[in-house]
N, C-alpha and C positions, 0 to 999 in steps of 0.2 A: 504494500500500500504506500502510495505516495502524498496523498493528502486527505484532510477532514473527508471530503467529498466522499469519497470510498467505503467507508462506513454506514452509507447509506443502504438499508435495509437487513445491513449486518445484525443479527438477535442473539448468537451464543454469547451468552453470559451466565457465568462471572470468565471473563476473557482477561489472559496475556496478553501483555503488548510488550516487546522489542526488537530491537534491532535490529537488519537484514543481514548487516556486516560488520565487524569488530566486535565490542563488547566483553568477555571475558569477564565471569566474577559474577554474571549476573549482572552486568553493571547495562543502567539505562531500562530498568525492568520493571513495569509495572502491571496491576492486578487491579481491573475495575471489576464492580461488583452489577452495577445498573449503569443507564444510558448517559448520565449527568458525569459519571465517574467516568465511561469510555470518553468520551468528549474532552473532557478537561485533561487525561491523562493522554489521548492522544494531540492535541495541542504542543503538551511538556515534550514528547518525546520527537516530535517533525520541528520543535526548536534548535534540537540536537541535532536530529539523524534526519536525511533527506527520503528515508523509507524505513519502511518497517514491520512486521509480522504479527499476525493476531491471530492466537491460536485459543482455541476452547480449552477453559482448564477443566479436567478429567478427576475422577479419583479422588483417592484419600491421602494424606502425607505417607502414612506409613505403608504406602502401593506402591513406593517411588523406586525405581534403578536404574541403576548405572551398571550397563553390560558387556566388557570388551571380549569380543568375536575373533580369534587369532586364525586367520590364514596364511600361508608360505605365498611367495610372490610367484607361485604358478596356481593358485588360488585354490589349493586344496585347503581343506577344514582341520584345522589341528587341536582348535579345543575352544571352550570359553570361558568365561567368569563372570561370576552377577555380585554387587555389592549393595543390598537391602539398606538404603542411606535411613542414616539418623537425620532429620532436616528439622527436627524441631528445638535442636538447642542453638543458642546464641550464636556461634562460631558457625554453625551449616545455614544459618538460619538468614533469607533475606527477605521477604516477608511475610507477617504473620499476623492473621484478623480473624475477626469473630463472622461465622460465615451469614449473610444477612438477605442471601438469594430464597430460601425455603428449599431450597432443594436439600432434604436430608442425606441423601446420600453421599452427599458430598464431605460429609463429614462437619464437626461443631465447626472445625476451623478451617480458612483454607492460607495452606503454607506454600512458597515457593523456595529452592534452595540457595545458598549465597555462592554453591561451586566448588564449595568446598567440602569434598563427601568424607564421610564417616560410617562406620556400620558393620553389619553382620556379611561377610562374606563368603560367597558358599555354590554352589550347581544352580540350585534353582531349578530344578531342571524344567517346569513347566514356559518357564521365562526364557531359559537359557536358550535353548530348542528353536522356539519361534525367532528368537533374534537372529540366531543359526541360518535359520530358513532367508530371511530377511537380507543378511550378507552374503549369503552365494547367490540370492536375487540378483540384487546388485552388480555381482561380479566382482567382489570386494576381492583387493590384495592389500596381503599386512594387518596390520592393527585396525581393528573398526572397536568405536564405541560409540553407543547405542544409550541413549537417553530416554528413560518410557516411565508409566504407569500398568501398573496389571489390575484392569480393571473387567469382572465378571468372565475371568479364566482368559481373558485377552489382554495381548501387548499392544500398548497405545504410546507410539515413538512421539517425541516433542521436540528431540534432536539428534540426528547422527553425525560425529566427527570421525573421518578418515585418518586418524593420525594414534599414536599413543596418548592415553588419558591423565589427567591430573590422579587418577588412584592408580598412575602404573606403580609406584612405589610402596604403596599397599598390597596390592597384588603379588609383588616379587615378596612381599614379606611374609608369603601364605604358599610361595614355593610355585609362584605362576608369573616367572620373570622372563616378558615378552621380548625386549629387546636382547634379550643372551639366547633365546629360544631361536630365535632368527639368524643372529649369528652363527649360530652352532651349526644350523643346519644349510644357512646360503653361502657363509667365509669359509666356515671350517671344516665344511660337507659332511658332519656327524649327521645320522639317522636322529628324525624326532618322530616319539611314536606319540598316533592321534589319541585323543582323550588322554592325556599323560594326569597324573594323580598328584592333587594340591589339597593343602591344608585348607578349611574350615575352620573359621575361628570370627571373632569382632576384633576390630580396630578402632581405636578413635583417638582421635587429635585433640591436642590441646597448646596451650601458649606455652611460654619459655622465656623466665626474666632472665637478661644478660645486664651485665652491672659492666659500666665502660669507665674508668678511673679519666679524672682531668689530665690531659694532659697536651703541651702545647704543639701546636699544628702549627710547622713553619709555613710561612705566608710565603705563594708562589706569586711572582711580580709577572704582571703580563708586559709583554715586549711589545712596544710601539714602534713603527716604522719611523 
């Protein structure tokens, strides 16, 4: 969508609104809940961004994954992983209201994540599966991750990135380290066998105070012509 205008006759709601391109983090992200809410919210974001995406929100928070789909770059299937995100605490959390549409199903609240995942990571295999399905659709090589909802035994994609995921570093820590997995098998020509076995377990993140002592920073003189 490129302007207010386009919104016309548009009715899912409670709808997302962002960005077409860039972003990261969530950032530039909003959640109207009624028509006054899309309007004002789509204004904010065509001040920023010269387009934009409006997608039905779906589900419940605690529906939400993050699914990376590991193909070899002759696009065979070698395994996947699903990460059941935590998004309702502060740190995953980018935003969070009291839901005001009547749609119960949708749950009391409706949350969006800040990007930053956390969570139970594991098969899934109901989820796993179709995401599966979904990237050899594609024609997918390499790393696919897969952004959804599992809503009444279906995946409901919101976004798929082609690349490795911000939880690759969780996932290596569950014994399902995609970027070595690739090398081994396209640098180093080891055999990788398909469905290979990784840990199950939770992960989650938190901060980390670093204490920086004063101390003096010689001053670099810029050089004038």
């Amino acid at each position: 969508m490129h302007k207010l205008k386009d919104l016309d006759g548009f009715d899912e709601l409670p709808v997302v609104l962002k960005p077409s391109v860039g972003g990261g983090g969530s950032a530039h992200l909003y959640l109207a809940q009624d028509r006054r809410e899309l309007i004002a919210c789509t204004e904010q974001i065509l001040s920023v961004h010269e387009q934009f995406i409006a997608q039905a929100y779906v589900g419940q928070p605690d529906e939400e994954y993050t699914v990376g789909v590991l193909l070899d770059m002759e696009g065979e299937l070698l395994n996947s992983i699903a990460v059941r995100r935590e998004i309702m605490s502060a740190l995953s959390n980018r935003i969070k209201v009291p839901n005001r549409t009547g749609r119960t199903k949708l749950g009391p609240v409706l949350a969006i994540s800040s990007g930053i995942s956390q969570g139970r990571i594991g098969r899934f295999e109901e989820v796993c599966e179709q995401c599966e399905e979904i990237a050899l659709a594609l024609g997918a090589r390499g790393p696919l991750n897969i952004q959804c909802r599992f809503v009444d035994g279906r995946v409901v994609v919101f976004e798929i990135n082609p690349r490795f995921s911000g939880t690759t570093s969780l996932r290596a820590m569950a014994g399902y380290n995609e970027p070595d997995i690739l090398v081994r098998k396209h640098v180093l020509g080891e055999t990788v066998k398909p469905g290979f076995t990784y840990r199950e377990c939770t992960i989650v993140r938190g901060l980390a105070e670093t204490l920086i002592p004063d101390v003096d920073i010689p001053r670099v003189e810029t050089l004038r012509p």
